[in-house]
Every structure is written in structure tokens, then in C-alpha cells.
C-alpha positions as CSV (number, residue, x, y, z in Angstrom):
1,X,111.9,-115.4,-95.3
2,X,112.2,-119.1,-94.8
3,X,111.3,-118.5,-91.4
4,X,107.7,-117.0,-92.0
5,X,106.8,-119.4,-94.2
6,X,107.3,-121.6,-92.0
7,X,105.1,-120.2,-89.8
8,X,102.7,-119.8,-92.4
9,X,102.2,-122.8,-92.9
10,X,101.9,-123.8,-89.0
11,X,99.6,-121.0,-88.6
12,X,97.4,-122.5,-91.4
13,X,97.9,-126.1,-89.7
14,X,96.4,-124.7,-87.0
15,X,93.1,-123.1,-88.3
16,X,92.3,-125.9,-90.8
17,X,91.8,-128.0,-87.9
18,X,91.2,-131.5,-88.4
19,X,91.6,-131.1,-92.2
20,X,95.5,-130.3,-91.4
21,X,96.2,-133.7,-90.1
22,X,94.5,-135.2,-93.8
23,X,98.1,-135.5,-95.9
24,X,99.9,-135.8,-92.6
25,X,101.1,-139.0,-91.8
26,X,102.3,-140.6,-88.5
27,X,106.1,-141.0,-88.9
28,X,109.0,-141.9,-86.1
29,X,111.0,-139.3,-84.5
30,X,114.4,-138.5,-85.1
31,X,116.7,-138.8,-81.9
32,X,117.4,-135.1,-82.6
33,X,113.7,-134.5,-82.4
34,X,113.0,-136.7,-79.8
35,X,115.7,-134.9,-77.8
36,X,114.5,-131.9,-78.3
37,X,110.9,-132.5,-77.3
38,X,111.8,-134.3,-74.2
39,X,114.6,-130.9,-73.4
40,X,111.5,-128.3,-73.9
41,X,107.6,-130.7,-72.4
42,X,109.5,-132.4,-69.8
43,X,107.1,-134.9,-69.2
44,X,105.2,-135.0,-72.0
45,X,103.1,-137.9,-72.5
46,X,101.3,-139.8,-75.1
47,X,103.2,-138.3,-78.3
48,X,102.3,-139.1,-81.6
49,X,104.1,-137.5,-84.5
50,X,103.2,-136.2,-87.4
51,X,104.9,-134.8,-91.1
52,X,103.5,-134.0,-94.6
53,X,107.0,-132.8,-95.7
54,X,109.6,-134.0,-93.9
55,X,110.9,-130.8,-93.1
56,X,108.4,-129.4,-90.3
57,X,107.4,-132.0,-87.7
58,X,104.3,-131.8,-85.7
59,X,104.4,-133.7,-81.8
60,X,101.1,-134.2,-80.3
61,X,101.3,-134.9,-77.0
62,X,99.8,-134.2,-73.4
63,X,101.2,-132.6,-70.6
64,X,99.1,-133.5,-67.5
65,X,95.6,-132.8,-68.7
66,X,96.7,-130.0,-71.8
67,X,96.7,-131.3,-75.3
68,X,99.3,-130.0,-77.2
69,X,101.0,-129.5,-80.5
70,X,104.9,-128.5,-80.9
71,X,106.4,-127.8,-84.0
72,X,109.9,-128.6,-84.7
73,X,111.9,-128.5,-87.9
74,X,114.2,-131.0,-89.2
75,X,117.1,-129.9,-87.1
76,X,115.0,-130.2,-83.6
77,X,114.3,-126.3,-83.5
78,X,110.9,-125.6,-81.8
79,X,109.1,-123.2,-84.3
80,X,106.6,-122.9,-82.6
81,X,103.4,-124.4,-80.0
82,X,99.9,-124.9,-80.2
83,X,97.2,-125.5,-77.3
84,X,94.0,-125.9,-76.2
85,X,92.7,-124.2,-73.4
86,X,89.6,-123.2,-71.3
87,X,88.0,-119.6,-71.6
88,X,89.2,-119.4,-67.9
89,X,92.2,-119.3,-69.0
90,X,92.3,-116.3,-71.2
91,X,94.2,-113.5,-70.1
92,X,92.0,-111.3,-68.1
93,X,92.2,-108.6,-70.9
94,X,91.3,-110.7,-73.6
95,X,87.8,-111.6,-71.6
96,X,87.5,-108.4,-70.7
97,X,87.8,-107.2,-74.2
98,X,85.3,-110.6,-75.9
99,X,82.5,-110.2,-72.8
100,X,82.3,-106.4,-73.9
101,X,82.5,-106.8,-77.8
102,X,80.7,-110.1,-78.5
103,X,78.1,-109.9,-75.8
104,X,75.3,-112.1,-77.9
105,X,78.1,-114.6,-78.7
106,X,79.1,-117.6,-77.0
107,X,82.8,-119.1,-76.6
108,X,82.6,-122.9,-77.9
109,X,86.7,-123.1,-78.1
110,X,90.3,-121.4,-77.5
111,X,93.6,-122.0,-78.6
112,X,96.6,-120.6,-77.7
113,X,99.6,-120.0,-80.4
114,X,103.0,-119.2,-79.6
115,X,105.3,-118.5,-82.1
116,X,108.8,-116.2,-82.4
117,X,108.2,-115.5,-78.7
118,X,104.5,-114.3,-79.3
119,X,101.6,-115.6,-78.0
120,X,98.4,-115.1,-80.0
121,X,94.8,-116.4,-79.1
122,X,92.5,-118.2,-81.3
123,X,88.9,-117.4,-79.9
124,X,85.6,-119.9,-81.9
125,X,82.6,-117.8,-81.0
126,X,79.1,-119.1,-81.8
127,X,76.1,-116.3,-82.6
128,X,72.8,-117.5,-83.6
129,X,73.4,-117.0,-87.4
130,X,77.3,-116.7,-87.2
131,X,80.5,-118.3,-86.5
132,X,83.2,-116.4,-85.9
133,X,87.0,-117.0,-84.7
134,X,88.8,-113.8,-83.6
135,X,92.4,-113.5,-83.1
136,X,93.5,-111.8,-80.1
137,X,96.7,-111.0,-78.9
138,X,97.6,-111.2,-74.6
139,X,97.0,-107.3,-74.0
140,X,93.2,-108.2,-75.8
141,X,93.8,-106.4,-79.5
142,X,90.6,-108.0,-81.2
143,X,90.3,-108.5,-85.2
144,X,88.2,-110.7,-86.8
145,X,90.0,-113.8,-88.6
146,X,87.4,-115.4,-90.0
147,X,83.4,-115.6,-90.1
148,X,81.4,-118.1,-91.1
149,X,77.2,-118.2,-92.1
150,X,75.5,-120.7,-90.3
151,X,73.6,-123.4,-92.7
């Protein structure tokens, strides 16, 4: 239970955007977290970190030209990863799948979550009237997280 609320909350972290960072303040690592960042990015660069509640811990960092987030409670457990990526990079499925199904839309962003050994795909489409971000997960199973109306 603890677990999923856990990732709850990351996976609400990570759709809010920018506004998640807005109570989040910059804090110093713990060694243990420290540790345990350096044992899973080897060679992670430029890390920043980040907590609102002192028991889930956000590093942003890079990894050669990647941005990305790892989540980490207290005890250094990685809960779970957050990054962005190029449309290119999409499993083949998953463009298959968007090319065929949102033909009048374009792709303006994709971010890739993996959490409890999943990986799920976070797809910003742009139609002429519409925003739209559709979840996806690696085999290209579609559904519509959220729409928005244009203004």
C-alpha cells in the first residue's frame, strides 16, 4: 500500500510538470542517497536534488545528453525514473500505434516512466483545437490520460 502511494505521488510529480518542483526545495543528499545514485547513473552529471517531504527524494541529473529524474526514498531505494526522450526513440510499436491513431496530431514531447520494473510512455500531442497526452505502454496499448481545450 505504502508502495503505490508512493508511486502515486511520483507519477503525479511527473505530469504536473513544472508546477511539481513549486513546494520542492533543493536539499543535500544523504551519503546513503548519494551512494545509491552514483551505484545505479554511473556517471551521472550535473545533479541537483530535490524533496517536499523528506521521505521521497527527487535527483535531477544528466547522463551524457538525457536529462533525468530518479526517485529514491529515504533509505536510497530507487522507486522509480523519469526521462525525456525524442519521438525516435519510442518503441517501434508505440509509433506505429500514435502515426495510425493520431494522424492530424503532432508530437511536441515524450517521457519515459519506469517504475516496479514497468516502463510506461508519456506522449504530449498537439491538434489544432486540442492537447492531448496519451499513456502508452512498450507493446503500444494507447488510452488517453488527459485532454486539454486549446484557449
Amino acid at each position: 500500500m505504502k508502495k503505490m502511494f508512493v508511486m502515486l505521488c511520483v507519477a503525479v510529480a511527473l505530469l504536473s510538470g513544472s508546477g511539481a518542483w513549486a513546494h520542492s526545495t533543493e536539499t543535500e543528499a544523504s551519503t546513503r542517497l548519494k551512494s545509491a545514485l552514483s551505484q545505479a547513473f554511473a556517471g551521472a552529471t550535473h545533479i541537483r536534488w530535490y524533496t517536499d517531504d523528506q521521505k521521497v527524494f527527487t535527483a535531477k541529473f544528466m547522463i551524457g545528453e538525457n536529462q533525468v529524474s530518479a526517485y529514491f526514498d529515504a533509505d536510497g531505494t530507487l522507486l522509480s525514473t523519469r526521462r525525456y526522450i525524442m519521438e525516435d526513440q519510442l518503441p517501434l510499436a508505440v509509433i506505429t500505434r500514435l502515426q495510425k491513431r493520431y494522424p492530424q496530431y503532432e508530437v511536441r514531447s515524450t517521457v519515459e516512466l519506469e517504475a516496479n520494473s514497468t516502463t510506461s510512455y508519456y506522449i504530449t500531442l498537439e491538434g489544432e483545437k486540442t492537447w492531448m497526452i496519451i499513456k502508452s505502454d512498450s507493446n503500444g496499448l494507447l488510452s488517453v490520460h488527459q485532454r486539454l481545450k486549446k484557449a
